[in-house]
Residue, then its C-alpha position, 0 to 999 in steps of 0.5 A: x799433786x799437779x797444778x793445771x797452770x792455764x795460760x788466762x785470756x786477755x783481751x785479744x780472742x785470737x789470744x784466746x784461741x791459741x791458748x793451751x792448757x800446759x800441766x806443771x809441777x805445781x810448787x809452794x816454793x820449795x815445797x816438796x813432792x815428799x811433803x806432799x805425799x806424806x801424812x794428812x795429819x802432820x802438820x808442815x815443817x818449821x821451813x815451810x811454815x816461814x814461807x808464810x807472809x814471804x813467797x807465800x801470802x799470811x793465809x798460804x796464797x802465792x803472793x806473785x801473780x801469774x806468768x800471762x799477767x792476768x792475776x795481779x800480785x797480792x800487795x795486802x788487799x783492801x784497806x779498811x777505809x776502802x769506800x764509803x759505808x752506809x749508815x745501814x752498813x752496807x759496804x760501798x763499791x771500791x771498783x765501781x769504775x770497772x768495766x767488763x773486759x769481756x763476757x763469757x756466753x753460750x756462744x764463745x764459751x769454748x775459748x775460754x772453757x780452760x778457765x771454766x768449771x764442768x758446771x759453769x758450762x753446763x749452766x751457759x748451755x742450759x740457759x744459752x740466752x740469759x746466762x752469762x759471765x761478765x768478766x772484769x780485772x782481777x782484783x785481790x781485794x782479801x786482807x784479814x786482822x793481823x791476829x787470824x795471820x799470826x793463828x795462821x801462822x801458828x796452825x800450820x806448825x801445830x795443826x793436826x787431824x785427828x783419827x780419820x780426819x774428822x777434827x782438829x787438834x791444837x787449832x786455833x782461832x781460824x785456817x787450819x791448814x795454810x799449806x796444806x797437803x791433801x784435799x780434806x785439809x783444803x775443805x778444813x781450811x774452808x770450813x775453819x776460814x775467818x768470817x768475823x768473830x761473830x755475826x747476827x744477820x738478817x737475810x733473804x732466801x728465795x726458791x723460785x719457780x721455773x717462771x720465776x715467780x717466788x716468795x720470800x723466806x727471811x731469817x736472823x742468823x747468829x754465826x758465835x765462835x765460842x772463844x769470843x762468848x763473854x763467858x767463854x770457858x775453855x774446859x766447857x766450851x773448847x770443843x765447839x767451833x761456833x755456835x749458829x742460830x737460825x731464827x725464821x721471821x717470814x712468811x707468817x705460816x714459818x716465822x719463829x721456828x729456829x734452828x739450833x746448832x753447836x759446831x763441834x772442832x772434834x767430831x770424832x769426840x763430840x758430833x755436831x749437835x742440833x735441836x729445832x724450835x717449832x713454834x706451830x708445837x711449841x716444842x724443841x727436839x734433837x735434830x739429827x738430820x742438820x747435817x749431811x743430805x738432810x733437808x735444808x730450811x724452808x728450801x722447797x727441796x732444793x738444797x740439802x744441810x750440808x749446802x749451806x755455806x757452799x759446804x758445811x758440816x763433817x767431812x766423813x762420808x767422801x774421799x777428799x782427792x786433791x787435783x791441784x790448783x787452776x785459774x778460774x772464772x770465779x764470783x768475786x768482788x760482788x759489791x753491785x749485786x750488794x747494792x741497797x739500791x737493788x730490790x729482791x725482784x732486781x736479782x731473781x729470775x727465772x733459772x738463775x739470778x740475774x748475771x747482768x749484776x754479777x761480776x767474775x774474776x780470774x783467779x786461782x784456786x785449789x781443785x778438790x773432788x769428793x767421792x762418796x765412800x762406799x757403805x756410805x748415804x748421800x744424795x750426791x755422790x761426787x762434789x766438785x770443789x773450787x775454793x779460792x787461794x787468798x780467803x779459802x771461800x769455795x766460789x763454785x761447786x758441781x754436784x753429781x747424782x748417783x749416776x754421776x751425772x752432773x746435777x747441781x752447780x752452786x757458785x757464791x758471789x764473793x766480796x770483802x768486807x773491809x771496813x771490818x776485814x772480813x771475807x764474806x758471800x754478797x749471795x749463795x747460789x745453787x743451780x738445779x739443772x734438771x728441774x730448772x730451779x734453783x735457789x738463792x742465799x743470803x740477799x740483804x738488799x732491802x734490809x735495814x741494819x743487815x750486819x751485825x759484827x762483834x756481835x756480844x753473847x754468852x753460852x745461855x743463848x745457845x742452849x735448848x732451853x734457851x730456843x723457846x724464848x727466841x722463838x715466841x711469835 
């Protein structure tokens, strides 16, 4: 594996232009070539696994910053009292002081492109006028519960996949693999990554037109890891990583149809299982289709199943090659973009929300390509994954079409949520460059009680018999 270690830019553009890409030996340590050309399935040594909390951070970041001081080191992140939380629950901005540093456009892109993915580009020149990167301090805001470091910790001695790397076995709580050794294991860890215990949310999709015109569809989604069901049983409910409900409340023509979705740890054993409530037929049926290229919800086209969450889903259908780590521009500490304050129509735009209310940091992150098998559907046949080093959230992914031209870019603004320690998306975005459109995930702004954490439930609520009931207009 090698690691394209970039040297950042600071404030100086003549610094800028000068700067070079120099390809390194990328090291965890004293983590060697032999353990990283060995099996996927195994999990790390005894000695590499201690690195955690030491050299390396609890969940397997590089704990120093990096040579140009540019990346800051990793002192704990944001405690839990960090900033004032409203009353609606809206986290206040720890770093409202900030300034940009500088901002990347159309017009000075290529002095900064080292640090920028294929898409990103792609996007400052579709949109030369309006699209931008507002680029500030990096701040290593990420800090998880101390009980998700120790299951990490414990992971990475015990963590395996299972046959074909389609599931895990003697995994626990979150983060699969916090020293991994491939690229499927990096996706595993963005899969298995902390996002609360449980957690009822109410959100705001839209898809506009190129015009920028839009309506909204609204949802209340249910993410409930199985170990914290109030009846959780671990012969019966063992295999399932969480259990997600998506109820639509508006517009009117959708509201109380729901989605069902029992997220398997073992998809080799069991599959993902979804079932649908249409409220027009007054039915539930199996829904093969959650999954993969099928169409997402109510997104106008413009995403498939296997989109949401920046990825989801069963790995099964690419060959995951892992690139290594650089520094990237990422969405990061996206607290503005979060704001109450805001309105619906603050953030959407015609061909991309609106950058002014975005804040980018350099960071580093694990560079993963995956490419369709052959014998194998899906409408993109190459993703480009960049996943961040200190909460393994993907921040950008490009999408490439059958002719492996580059067709969609997503990027998901990021931000901690600390009062309760949970890294989590302020927004999704997913770019269609071709058409123009786009759509975006997720806002809240004008929400009252958007978030619900340690959210209480028992497995009744997550059955198919269950999903008539939750969906009664």
């Amino acid at each position: 594996m090698r690691h394209r270690a970039g040297i950042s830019p600071g404030h100086n553009n003549k610094d800028h232009r000068t700067t070079t890409m120099r390809t390194t030996l990328f090291r965890l340590g004293t983590l060697t070539l032999a353990l990283l050309a060995g099996s996927a399935s195994a999990a790390v040594s005894e000695a590499d696994a201690a690195k955690l909390g030491d050299s390396l951070t609890p969940v397997g970041a590089e704990r120093a910053g990096n040579a140009a001081g540019t990346i800051p080191a990793w002192t704990g992140g944001l405690p839990v009292d960090a900033a004032p939380v409203s009353a609606e629950g809206f986290v206040g901005d720890p770093f409202a002081a900030d300034q940009p540093k500088f901002t990347i456009t159309a017009q000075n892109y290529e002095q900064y492109q080292d640090n920028l993915s294929p898409g990103q580009i792609a996007m400052l020149k579709r949109y030369p006028q309006s699209y931008r990167l507002p680029v500030y301090e990096t701040r290593r805001s990420a800090a998880l519960p101390q009980h998700i470091y120790d299951a990490a910790a414990r992971n990475a001695r015990n963590t395996t996949l299972v046959r074909g790397g389609n599931g895990l076995e003697n995994f626990d709580t979150a983060l699969a693999f916090p020293i991994p050794q491939d690229g499927l294991q990096v996706v595993w860890n963005h899969i298995t990554r902390y996002r609360g215990a449980s957690v009822r949310r109410v959100i705001a999709q839209a898809t506009p037109q190129v015009n920028g015109s839009y309506s909204l569809v609204k949802f209340i989604d249910e993410v409930v890891y199985a170990n914290t069901l109030t009846d959780y049983n671990a012969e019966k409910h063992g295999n399932v990583l969480f259990y997600f409900k998506q109820q639509v409340t508006e517009p009117s023509r959708l509201a109380g149809n729901v989605l069902l979705v029992h997220e398997t740890l073992d998809q080799v054993k069991e599959p993902r299982m979804a079932w649908i409530y249409n409220a027009g037929q007054r039915r539930v049926r199996r829904a093969p289709q959650v999954a993969y290229d099928g169409p997402g919800t109510a997104a106008d086209g413009l995403r498939t199943a296997d989109n949401l969450d920046m990825f989801n889903g069963a790995p099964d259908r690419y060959d995951w090659k892992l690139v290594g780590k650089r520094e990237l521009y990422i969405p990061y500490n996206s607290y503005r973009l979060d704001s109450p304050q805001l309105k619906y129509d603050d953030i959407v735009k015609p061909g991309h929300i609106n950058q002014d209310l975005t804040r980018y940091e350099l960071h580093r992150v694990w560079e993963v390509e995956a490419t369709l098998k052959s014998g194998d559907r899906h409408i993109y046949a190459k993703r480009h994954l960049f996943i961040d080093e200190d909460t393994w959230q993907a921040a950008v992914i490009d999408h490439y079409d059958g002719r492996n031209q580059l067709w969609r870019v997503a990027e998901a603004h990021a931000q901690q949520v600390y009062n309760v320690q949970v890294p989590l998306y302020a927004v999704e975005t997913l770019y269609d460059l071709i058409s123009g459109r786009y759509l975006v995930m997720g806002m809240k702004n004008e929400e009252k009680t958007p978030y619900t954490y340690n959210y209480k439930a028992n497995s009744n609520q997550y059955t198919p018999a269950a999903l008539r009931n939750a969906g009664v207009r």
